[in-house]
N, CA, C and O atoms as a CHARMM CRD file, in Angstrom:
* protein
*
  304
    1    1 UNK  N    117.94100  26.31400  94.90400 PROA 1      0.00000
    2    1 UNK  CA   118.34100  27.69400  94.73000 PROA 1      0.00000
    3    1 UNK  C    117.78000  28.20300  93.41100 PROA 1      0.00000
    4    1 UNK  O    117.69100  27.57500  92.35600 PROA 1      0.00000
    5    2 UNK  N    117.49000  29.20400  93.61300 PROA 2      0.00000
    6    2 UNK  CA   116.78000  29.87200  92.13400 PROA 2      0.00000
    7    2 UNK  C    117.77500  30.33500  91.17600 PROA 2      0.00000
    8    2 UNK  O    118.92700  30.58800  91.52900 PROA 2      0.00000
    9    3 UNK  N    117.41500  30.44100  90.11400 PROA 3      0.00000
   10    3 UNK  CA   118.26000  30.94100  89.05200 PROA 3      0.00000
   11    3 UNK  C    118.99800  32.26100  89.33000 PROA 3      0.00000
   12    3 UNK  O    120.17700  32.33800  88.98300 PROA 3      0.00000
   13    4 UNK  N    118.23100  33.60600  90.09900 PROA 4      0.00000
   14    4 UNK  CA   118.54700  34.44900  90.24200 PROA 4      0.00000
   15    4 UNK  C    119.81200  34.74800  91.63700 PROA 4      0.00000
   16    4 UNK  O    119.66700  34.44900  92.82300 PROA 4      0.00000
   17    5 UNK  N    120.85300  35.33200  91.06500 PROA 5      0.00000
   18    5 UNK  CA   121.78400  35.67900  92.75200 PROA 5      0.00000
   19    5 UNK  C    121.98600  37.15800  93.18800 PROA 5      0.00000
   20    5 UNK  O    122.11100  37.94000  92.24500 PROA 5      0.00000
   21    6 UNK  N    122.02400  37.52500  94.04600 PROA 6      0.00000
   22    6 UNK  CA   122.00200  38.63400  95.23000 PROA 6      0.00000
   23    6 UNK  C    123.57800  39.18700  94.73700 PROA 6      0.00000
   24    6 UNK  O    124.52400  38.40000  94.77000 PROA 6      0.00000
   25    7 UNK  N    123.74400  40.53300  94.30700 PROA 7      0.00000
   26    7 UNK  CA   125.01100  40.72700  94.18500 PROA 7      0.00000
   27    7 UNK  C    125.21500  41.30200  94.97800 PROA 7      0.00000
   28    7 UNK  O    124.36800  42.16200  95.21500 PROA 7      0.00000
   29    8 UNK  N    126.52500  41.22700  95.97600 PROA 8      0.00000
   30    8 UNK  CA   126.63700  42.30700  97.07600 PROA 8      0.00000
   31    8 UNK  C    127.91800  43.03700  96.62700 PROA 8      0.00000
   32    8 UNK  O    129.06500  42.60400  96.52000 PROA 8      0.00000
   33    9 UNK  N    127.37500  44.34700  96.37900 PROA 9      0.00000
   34    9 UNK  CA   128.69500  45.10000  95.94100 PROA 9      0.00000
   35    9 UNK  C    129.25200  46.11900  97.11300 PROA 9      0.00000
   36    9 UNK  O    128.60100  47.00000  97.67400 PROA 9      0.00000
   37   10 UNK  N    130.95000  45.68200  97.38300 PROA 10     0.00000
   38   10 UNK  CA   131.65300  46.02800  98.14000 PROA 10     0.00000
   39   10 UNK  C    132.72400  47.42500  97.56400 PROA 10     0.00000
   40   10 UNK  O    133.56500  47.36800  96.66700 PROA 10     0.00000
   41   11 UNK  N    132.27100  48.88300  98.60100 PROA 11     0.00000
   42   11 UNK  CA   133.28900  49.92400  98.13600 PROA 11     0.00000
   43   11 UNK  C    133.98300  49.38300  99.13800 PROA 11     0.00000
   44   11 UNK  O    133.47500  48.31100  98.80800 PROA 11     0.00000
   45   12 UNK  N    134.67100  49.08600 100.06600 PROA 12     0.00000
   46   12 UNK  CA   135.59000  49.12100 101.42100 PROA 12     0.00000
   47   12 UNK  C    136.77600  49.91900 100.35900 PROA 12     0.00000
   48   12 UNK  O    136.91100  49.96700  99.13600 PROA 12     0.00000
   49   13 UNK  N    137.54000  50.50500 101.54600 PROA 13     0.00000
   50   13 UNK  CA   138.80800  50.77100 100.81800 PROA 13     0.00000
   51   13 UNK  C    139.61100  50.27200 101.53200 PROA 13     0.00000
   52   13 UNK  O    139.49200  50.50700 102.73400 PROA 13     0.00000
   53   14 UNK  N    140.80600  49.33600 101.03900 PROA 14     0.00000
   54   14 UNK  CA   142.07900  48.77300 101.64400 PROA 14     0.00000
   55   14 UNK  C    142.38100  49.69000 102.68200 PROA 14     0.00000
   56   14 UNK  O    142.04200  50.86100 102.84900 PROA 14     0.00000
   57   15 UNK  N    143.29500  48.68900 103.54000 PROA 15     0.00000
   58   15 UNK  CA   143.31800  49.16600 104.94700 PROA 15     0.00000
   59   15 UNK  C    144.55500  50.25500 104.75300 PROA 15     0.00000
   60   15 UNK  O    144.85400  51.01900 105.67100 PROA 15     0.00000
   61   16 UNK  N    145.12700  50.26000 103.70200 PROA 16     0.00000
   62   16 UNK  CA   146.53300  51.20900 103.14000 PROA 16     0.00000
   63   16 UNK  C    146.08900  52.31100 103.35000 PROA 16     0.00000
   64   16 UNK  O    146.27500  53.04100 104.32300 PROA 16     0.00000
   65   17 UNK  N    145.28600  52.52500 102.14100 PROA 17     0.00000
   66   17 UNK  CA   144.35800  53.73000 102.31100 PROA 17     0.00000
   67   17 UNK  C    144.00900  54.38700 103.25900 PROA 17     0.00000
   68   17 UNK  O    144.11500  55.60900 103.15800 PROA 17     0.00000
   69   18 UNK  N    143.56800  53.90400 104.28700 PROA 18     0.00000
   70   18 UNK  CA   142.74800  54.28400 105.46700 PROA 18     0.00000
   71   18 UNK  C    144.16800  55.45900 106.55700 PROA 18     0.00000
   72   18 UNK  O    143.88700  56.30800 107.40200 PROA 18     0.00000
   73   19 UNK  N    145.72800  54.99600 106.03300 PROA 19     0.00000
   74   19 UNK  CA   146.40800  55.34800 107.01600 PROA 19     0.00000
   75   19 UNK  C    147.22000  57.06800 105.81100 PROA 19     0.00000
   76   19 UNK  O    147.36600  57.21300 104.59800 PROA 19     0.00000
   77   20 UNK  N    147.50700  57.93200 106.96500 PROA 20     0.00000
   78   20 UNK  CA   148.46500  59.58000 105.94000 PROA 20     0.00000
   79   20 UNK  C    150.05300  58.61100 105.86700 PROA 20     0.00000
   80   20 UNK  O    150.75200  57.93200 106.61900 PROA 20     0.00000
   81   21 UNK  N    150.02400  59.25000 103.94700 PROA 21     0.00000
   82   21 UNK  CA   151.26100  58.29800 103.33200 PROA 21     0.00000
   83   21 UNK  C    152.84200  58.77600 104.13400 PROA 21     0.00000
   84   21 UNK  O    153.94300  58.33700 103.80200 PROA 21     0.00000
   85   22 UNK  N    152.57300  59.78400 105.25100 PROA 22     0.00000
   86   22 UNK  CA   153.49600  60.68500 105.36100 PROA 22     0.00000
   87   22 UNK  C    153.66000  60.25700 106.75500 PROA 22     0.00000
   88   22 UNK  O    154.76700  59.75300 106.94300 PROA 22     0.00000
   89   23 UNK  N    152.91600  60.30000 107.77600 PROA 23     0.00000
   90   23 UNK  CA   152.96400  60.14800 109.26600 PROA 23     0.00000
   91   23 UNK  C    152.55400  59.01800 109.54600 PROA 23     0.00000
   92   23 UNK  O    153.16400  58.62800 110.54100 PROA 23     0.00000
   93   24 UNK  N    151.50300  57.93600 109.02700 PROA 24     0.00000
   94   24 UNK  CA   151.05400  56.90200 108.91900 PROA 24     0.00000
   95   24 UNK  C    150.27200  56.62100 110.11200 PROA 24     0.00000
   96   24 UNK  O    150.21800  55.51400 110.64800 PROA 24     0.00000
   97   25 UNK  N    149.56200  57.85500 110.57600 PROA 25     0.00000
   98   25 UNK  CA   148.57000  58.41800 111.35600 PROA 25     0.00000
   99   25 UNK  C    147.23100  57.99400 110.74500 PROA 25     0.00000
  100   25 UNK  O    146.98200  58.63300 109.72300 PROA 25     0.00000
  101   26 UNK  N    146.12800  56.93000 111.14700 PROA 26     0.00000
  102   26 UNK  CA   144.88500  56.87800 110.60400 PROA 26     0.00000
  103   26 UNK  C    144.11700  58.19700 110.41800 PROA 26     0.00000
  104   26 UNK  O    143.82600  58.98600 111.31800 PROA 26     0.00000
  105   27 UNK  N    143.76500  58.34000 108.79800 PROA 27     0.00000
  106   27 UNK  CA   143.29000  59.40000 108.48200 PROA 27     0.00000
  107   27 UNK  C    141.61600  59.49900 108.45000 PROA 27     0.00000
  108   27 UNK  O    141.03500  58.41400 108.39800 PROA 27     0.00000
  109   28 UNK  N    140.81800  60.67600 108.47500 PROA 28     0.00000
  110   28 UNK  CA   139.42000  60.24400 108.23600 PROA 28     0.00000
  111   28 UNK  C    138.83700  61.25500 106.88600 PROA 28     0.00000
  112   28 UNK  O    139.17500  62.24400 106.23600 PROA 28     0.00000
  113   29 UNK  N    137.82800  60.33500 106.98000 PROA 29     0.00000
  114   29 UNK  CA   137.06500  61.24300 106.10600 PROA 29     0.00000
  115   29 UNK  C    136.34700  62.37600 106.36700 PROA 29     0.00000
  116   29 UNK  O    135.61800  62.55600 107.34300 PROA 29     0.00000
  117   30 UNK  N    136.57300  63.14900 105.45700 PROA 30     0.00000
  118   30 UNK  CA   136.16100  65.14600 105.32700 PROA 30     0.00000
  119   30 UNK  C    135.33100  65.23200 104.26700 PROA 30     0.00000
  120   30 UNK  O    135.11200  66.43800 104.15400 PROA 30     0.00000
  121   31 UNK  N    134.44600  64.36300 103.00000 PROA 31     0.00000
  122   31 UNK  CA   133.88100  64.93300 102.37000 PROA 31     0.00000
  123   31 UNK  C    133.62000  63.50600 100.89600 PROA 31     0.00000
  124   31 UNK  O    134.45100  62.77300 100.36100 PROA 31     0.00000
  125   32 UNK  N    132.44900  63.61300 100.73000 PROA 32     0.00000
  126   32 UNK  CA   132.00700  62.80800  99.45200 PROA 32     0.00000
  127   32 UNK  C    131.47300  63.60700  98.49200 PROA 32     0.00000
  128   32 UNK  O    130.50500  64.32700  98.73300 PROA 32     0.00000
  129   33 UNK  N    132.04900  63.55200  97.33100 PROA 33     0.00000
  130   33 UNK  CA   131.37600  64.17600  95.99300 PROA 33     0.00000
  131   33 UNK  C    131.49200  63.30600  94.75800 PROA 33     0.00000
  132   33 UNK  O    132.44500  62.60800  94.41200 PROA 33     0.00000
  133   34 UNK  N    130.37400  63.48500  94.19100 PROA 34     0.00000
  134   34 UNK  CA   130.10300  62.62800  93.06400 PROA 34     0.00000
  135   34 UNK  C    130.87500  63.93600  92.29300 PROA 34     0.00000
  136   34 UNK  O    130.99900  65.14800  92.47300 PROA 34     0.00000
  137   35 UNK  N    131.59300  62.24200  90.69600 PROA 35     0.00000
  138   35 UNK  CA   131.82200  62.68600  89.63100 PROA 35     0.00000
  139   35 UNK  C    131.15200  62.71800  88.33100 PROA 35     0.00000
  140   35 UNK  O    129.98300  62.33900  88.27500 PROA 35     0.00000
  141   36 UNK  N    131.74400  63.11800  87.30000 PROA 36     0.00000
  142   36 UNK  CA   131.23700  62.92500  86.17000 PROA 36     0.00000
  143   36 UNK  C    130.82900  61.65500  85.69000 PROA 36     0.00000
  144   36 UNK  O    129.67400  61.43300  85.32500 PROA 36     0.00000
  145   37 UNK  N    131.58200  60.96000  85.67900 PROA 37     0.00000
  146   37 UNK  CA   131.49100  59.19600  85.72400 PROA 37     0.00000
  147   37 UNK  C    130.71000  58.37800  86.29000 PROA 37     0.00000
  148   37 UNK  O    130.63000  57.17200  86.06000 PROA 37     0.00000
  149   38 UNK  N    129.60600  59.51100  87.67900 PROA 38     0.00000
  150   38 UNK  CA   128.93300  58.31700  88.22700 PROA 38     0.00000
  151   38 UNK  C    129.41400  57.76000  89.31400 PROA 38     0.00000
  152   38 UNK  O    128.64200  57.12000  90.02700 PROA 38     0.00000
  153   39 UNK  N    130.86500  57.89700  89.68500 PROA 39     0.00000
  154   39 UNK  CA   131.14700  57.16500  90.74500 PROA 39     0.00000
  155   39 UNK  C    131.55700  58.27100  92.07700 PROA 39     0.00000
  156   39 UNK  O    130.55900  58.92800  92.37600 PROA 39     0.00000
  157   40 UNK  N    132.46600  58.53200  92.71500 PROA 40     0.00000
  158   40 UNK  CA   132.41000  59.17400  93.89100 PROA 40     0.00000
  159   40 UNK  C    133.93400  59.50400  94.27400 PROA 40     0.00000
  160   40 UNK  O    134.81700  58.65300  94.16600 PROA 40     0.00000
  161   41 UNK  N    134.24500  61.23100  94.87700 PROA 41     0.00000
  162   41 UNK  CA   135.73900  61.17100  94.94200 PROA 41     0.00000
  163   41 UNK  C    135.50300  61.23500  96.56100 PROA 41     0.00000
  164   41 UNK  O    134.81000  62.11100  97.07900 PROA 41     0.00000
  165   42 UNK  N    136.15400  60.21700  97.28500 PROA 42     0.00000
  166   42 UNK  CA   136.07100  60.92400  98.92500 PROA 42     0.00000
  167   42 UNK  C    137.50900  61.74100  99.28700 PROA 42     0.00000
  168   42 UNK  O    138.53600  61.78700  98.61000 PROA 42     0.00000
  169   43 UNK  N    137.32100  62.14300 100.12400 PROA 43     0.00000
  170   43 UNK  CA   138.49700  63.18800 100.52700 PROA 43     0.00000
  171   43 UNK  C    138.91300  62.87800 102.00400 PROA 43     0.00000
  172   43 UNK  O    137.97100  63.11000 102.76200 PROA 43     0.00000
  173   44 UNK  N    140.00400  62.43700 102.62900 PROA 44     0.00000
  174   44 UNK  CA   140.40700  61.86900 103.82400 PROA 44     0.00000
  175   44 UNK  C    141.31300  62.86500 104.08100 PROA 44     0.00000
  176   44 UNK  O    141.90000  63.41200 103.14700 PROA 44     0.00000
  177   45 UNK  N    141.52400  63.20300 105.33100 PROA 45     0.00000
  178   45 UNK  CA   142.34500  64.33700 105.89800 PROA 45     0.00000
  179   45 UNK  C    143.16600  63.62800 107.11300 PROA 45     0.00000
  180   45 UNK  O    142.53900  62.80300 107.77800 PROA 45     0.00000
  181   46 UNK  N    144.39000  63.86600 107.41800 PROA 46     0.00000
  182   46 UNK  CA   145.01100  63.62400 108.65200 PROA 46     0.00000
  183   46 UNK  C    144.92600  64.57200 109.65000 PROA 46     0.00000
  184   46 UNK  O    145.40100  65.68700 109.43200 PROA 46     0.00000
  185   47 UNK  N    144.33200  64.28800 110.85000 PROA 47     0.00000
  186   47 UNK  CA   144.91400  65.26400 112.05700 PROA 47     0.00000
  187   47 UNK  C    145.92600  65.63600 112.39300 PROA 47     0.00000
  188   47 UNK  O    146.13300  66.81500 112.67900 PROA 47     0.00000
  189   48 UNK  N    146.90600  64.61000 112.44600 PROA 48     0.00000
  190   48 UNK  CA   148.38700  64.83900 112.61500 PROA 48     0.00000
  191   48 UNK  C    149.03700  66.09900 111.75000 PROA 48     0.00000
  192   48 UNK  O    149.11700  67.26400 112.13900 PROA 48     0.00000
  193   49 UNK  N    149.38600  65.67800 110.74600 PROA 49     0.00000
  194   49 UNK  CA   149.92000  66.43100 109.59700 PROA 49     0.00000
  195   49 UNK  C    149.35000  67.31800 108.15800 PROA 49     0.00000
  196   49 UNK  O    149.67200  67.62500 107.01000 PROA 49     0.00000
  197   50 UNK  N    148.15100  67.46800 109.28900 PROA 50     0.00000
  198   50 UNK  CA   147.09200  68.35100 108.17100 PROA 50     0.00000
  199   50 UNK  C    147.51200  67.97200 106.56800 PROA 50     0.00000
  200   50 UNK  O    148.07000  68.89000 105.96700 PROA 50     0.00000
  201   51 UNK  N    147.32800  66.88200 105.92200 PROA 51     0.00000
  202   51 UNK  CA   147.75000  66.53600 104.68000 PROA 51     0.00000
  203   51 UNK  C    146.25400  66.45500 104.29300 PROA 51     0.00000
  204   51 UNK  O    145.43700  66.67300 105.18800 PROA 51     0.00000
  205   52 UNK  N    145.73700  66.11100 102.82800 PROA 52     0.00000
  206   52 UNK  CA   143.97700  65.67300 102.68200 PROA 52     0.00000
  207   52 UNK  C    145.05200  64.69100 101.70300 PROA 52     0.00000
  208   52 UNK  O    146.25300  64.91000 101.54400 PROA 52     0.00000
  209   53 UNK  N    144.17600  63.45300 101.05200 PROA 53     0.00000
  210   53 UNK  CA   143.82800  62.47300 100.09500 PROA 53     0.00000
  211   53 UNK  C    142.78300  62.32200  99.66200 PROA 53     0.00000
  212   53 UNK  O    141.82800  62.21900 100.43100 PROA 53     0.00000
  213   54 UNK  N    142.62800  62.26300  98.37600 PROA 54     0.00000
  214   54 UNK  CA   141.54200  61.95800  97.20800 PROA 54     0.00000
  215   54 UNK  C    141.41000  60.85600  96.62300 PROA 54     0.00000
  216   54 UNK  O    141.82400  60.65500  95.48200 PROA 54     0.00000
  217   55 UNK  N    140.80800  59.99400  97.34400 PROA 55     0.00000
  218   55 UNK  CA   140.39100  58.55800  96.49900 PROA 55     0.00000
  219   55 UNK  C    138.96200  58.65100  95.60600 PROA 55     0.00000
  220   55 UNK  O    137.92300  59.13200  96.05800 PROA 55     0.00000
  221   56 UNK  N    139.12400  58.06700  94.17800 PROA 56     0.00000
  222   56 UNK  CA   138.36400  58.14300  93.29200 PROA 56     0.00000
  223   56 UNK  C    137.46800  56.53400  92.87900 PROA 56     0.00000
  224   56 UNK  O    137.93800  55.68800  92.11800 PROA 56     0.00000
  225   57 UNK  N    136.14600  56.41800  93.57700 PROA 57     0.00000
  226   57 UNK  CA   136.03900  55.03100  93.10300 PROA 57     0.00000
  227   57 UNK  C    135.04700  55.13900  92.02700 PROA 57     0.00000
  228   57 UNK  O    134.27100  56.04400  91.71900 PROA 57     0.00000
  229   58 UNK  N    135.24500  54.13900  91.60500 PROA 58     0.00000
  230   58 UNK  CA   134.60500  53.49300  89.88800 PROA 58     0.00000
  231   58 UNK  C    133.38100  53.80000  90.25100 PROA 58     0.00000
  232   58 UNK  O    133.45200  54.13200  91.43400 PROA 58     0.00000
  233   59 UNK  N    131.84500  53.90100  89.72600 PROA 59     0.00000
  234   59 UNK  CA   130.62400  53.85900  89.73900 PROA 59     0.00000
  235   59 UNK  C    130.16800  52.08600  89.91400 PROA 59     0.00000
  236   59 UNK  O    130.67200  51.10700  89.36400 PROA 59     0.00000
  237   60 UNK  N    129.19700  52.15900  90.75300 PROA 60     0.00000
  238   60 UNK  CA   128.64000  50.38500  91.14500 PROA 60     0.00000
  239   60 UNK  C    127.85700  50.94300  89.85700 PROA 60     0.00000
  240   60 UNK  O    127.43800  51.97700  89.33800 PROA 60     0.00000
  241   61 UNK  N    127.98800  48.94900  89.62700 PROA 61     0.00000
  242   61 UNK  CA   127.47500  48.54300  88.55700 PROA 61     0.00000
  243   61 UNK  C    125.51100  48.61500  88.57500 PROA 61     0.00000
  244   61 UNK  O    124.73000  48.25300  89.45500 PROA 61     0.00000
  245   62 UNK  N    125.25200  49.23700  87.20700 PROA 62     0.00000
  246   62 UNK  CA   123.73400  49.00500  87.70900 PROA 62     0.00000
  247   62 UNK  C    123.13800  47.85900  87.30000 PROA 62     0.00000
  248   62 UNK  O    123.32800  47.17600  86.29400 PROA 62     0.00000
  249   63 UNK  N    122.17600  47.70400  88.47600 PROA 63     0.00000
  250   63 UNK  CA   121.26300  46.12300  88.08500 PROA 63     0.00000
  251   63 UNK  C    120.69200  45.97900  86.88600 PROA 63     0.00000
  252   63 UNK  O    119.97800  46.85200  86.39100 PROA 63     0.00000
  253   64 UNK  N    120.94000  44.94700  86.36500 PROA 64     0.00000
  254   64 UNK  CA   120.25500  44.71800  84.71400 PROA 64     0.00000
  255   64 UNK  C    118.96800  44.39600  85.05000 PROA 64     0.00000
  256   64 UNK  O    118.46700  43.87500  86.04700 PROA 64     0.00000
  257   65 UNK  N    118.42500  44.91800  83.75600 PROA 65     0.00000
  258   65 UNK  CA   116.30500  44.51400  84.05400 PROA 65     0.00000
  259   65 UNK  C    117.00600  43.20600  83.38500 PROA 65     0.00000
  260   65 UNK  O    118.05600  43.10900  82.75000 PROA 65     0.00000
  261   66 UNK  N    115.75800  41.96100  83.87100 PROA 66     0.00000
  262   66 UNK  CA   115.33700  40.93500  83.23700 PROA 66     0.00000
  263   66 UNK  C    114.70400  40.86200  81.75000 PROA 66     0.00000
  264   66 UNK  O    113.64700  41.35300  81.35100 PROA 66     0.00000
  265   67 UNK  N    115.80000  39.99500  80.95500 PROA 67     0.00000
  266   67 UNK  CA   115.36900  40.06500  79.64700 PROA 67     0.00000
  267   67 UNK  C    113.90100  39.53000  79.60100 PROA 67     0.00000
  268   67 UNK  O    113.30900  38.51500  79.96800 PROA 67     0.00000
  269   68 UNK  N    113.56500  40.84100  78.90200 PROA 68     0.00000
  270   68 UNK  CA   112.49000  40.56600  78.34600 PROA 68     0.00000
  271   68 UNK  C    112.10000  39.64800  76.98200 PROA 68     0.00000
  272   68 UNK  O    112.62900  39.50700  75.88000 PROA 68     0.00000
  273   69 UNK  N    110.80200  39.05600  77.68900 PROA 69     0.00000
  274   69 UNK  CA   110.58800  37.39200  76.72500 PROA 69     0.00000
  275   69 UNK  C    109.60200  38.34100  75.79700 PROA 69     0.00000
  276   69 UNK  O    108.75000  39.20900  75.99000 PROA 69     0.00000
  277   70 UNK  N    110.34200  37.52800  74.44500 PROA 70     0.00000
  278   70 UNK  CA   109.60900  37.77000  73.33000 PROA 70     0.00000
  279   70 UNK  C    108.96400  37.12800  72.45100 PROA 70     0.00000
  280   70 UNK  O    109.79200  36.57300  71.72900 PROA 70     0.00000
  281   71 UNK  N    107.69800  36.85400  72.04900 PROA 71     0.00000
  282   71 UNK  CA   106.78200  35.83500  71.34000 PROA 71     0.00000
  283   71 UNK  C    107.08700  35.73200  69.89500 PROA 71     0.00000
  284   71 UNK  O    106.84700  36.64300  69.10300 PROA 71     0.00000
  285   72 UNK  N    107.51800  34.82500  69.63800 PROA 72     0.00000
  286   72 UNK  CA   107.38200  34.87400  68.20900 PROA 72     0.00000
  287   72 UNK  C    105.98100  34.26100  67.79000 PROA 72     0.00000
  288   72 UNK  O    105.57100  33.28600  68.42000 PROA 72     0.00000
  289   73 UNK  N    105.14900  34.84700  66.64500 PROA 73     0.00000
  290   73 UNK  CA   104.41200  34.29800  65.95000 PROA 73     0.00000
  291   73 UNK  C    104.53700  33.34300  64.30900 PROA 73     0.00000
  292   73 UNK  O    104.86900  33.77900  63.20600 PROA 73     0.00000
  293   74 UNK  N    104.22000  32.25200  64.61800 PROA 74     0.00000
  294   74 UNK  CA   104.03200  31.50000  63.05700 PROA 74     0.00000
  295   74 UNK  C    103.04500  31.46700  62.66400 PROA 74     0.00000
  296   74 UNK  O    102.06800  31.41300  63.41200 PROA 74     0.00000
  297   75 UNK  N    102.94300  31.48900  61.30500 PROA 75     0.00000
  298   75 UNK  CA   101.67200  31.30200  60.77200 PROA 75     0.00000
  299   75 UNK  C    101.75100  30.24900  59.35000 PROA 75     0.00000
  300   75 UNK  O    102.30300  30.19400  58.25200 PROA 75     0.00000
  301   76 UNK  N    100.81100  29.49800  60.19400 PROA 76     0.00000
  302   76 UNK  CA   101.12600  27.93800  59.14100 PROA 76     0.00000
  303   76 UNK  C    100.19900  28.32200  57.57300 PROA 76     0.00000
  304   76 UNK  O    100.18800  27.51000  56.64800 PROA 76     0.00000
């Protein structure tokens, strides 16, 4: 295996989430907008009980460049 690993970054949102806190009717999604932060607010709506929810997730992490190798010179 090589030094380097594959990060797989997971948004899922808990299955809590997914249901209206009120009727407990599976709700869907109505809308994605990025924030200030970089990361993303989605907006889930119920059919049932016309309610919306705003989940706010963190920004994915960005891939680091490979440190760059640096030469030192001596001089004898």
């Amino acid at each position: 295996m090589s030094g380097t690993r594959r990060v797989h970054l997971n948004d899922n949102i808990r299955t809590e989430h997914l249901k209206c806190s009120c009727c407990r009717t599976k709700v869907y999604l109505i809308k994605i907008e990025s924030d200030d932060q970089g990361g993303e607010i989605r907006t889930f709506g119920c059919p049932h009980c016309a309610t919306s929810k705003s989940l706010r997730l963190a920004p994915r992490r960005q891939h680091l460049k490979p440190a760059e190798l640096v030469a030192d010179q001596v001089v004898c």
